[in-house]
N, C-alpha and C positions, 0 to 999 in steps of 0.2 A: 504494500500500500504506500503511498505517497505523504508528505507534508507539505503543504499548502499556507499561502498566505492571502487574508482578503482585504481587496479596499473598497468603499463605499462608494457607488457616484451616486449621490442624493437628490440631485435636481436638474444637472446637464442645462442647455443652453433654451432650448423651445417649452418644454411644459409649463403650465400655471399651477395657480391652488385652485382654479376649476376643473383641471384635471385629477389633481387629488388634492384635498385640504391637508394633507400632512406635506405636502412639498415644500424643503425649507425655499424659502425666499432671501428674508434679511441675514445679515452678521447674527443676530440673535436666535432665529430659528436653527440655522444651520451649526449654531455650536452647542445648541441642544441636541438636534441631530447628532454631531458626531459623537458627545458623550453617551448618547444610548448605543450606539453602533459599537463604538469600541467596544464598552460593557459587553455587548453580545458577540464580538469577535472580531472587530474590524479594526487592521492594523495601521491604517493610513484609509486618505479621506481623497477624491479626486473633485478639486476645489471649482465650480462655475459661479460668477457673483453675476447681478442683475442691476440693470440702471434704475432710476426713479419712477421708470412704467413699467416694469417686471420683466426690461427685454435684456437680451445677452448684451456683455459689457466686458472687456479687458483692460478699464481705469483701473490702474495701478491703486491708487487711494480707496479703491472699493477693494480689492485685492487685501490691501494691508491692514484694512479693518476686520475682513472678513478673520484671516487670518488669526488677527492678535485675539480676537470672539473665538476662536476654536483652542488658541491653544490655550486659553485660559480653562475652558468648561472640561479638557480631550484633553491634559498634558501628555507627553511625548506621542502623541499621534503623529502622523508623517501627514504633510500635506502636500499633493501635487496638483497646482495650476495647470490650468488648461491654456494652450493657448488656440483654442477653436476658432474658426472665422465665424461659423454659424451663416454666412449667406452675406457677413458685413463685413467685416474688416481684410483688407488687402494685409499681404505678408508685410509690409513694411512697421504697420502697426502691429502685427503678431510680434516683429524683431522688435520695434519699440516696447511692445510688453515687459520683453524679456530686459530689456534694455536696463527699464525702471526697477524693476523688480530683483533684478539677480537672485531666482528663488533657491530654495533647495532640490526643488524636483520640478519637471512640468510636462504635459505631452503635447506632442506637433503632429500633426497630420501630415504625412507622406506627403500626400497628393492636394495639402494643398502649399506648403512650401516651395512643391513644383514647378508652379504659375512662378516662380521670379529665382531661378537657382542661384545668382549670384546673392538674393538676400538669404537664400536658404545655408549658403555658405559662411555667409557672415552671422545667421543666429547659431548655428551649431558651432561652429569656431568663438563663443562669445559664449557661453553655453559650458563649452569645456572649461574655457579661464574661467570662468565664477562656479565651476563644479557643480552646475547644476545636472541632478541625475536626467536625462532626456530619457522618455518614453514616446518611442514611433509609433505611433499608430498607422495601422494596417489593414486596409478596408478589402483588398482583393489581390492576386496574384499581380497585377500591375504595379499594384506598392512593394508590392516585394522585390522587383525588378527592377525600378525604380531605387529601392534601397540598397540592393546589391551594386546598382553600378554607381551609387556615391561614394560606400563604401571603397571600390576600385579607384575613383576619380580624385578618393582623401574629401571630399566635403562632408562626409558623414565622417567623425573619428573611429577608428579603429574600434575602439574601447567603448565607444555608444551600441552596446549591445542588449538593449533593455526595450522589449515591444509590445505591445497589446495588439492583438487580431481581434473583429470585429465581425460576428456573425449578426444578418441581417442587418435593416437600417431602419431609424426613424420614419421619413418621408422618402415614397411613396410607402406606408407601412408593409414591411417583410419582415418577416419574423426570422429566425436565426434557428438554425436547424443541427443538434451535433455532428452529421454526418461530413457536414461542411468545414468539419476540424480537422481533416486529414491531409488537404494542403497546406493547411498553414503551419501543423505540426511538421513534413516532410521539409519545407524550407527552416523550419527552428532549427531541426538539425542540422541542415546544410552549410547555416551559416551561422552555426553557434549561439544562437539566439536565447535569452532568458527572458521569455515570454509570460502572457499573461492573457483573461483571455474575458470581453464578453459578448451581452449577445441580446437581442430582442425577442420580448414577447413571453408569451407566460411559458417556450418551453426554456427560457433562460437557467433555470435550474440544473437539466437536463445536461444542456450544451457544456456549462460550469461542472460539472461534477465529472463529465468528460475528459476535461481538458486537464482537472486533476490528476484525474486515473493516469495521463497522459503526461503528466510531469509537470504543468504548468499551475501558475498562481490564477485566482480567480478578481474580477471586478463584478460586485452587484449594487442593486439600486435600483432608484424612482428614473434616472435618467434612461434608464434602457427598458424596464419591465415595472407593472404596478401591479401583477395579478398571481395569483399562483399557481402550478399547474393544473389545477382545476378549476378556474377561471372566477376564482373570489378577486377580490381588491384585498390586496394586502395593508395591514393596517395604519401601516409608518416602514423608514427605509431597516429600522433596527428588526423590526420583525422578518423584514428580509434577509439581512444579514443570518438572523440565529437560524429561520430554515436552515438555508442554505448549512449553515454550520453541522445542525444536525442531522441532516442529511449525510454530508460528507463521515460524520460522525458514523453515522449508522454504517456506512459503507468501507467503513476501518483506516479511514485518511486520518492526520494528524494535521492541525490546526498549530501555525507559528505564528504567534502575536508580534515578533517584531524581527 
């Protein structure tokens, strides 16, 4: 059996609290969030903050409030920033993020760093100097191809080998299927990858305790899944976490809190 570690993504970029009334929103919700999460098993929090209309935002000062709210209520929890575009921000603001922030952790999207490589090279080169952990996200076999020839090219460092695969997506809604783990495991190995893994829809569980079995770390949450595989509403993102946990429990994994 495997050991596994989990991080929370509680609210991601597009949901509201009319999609669920438990979705954190403020500095405040969200660092009650992560103190129940952690309590139930979650090791690290993957951070999205919200502007003054509940829309996605990459202000730094939203960032640092969030932030200093979680680790106050969640100490030593790990937080990683996002730096999503969600539909808005061009990579230069993604680089600016980072820029501001010099986080400890944060994840990029492959594909959409893409769109502008010479700034793709300058956030991961900026990234390395301020030791911030990068987590690639990984939407389909193109990112992977994509990632292998930065790696070649040197704009990815060598040593950024930390990635999240992504079964299913948001919009246009598709759900995430575990069968759909078996490319992305085959390049983990290929190219030495310490992955991680999630996934949409209520078989998210499923796909997650897969990718366990399978050597990798899990992400769950209100960003990806609200329901459970039997197609309840799940009550808050901490009740998700402890499934999931007992689950894997049941299944003879070991659970690493840090």
């Amino acid at each position: 059996m495997a050991d596994y570690q989990v991080t929370v993504a509680p609210n991601g970029a597009r949901r509201q609290q009319r999609d669920h009334p438990m979705l954190p929103i403020t500095p405040q919700e969200l660092a009650q969030t992560a103190r129940q999460c952690q309590a139930a098993g979650a090791s690290s929090l993957h951070l999205h903050v919200r502007d003054g209309t509940g829309g996605h935002s990459l202000d730094a000062g939203r960032y640092r409030e969030a932030m200093a709210a979680i680790r106050t209520a969640a100490p030593g929890m790990g937080i990683q920033i996002t730096t999503e575009s969600a539909g808005i921000y061009s990579p230069e603001a993604q680089l600016a993020c980072l820029e501001a922030l010099r986080p400890a952790a944060a994840s990029i999207a492959i594909r959409e760093m893409a769109r502008a490589p010479e700034i793709a090279a300058r956030a991961y080169a900026l990234s390395a100097e301020a030791g911030t952990q990068v987590q690639h996200i990984l939407y389909s076999p193109a990112c992977i191809a994509q990632l292998t020839s930065w790696y070649v090219a040197g704009v990815v460092p060598a040593a950024m080998r930390d990635v999240i695969f992504v079964l299913g997506q948001y919009a246009p809604a598709t759900p995430g299927r575990a069968e759909g783990l078996v490319e992305f495991v085959s390049a983990a190995q290929a190219l030495e990858l310490s992955w991680s893994l999630c996934a949409f829809g209520r078989d998210e569980r499923a796909c997650l305790l897969a990718a366990i079995q399978a050597g990798g770390h899990v992400r769950v949450g209100f960003e990806n899944n609200l329901e459970t595989p039997e197609g309840r509403v799940l009550k808050d993102n901490a009740a998700s976490v402890a499934a999931l946990v007992k689950a894997a429990s049941l299944a003879g994994h070991t659970l690493k809190r840090t």
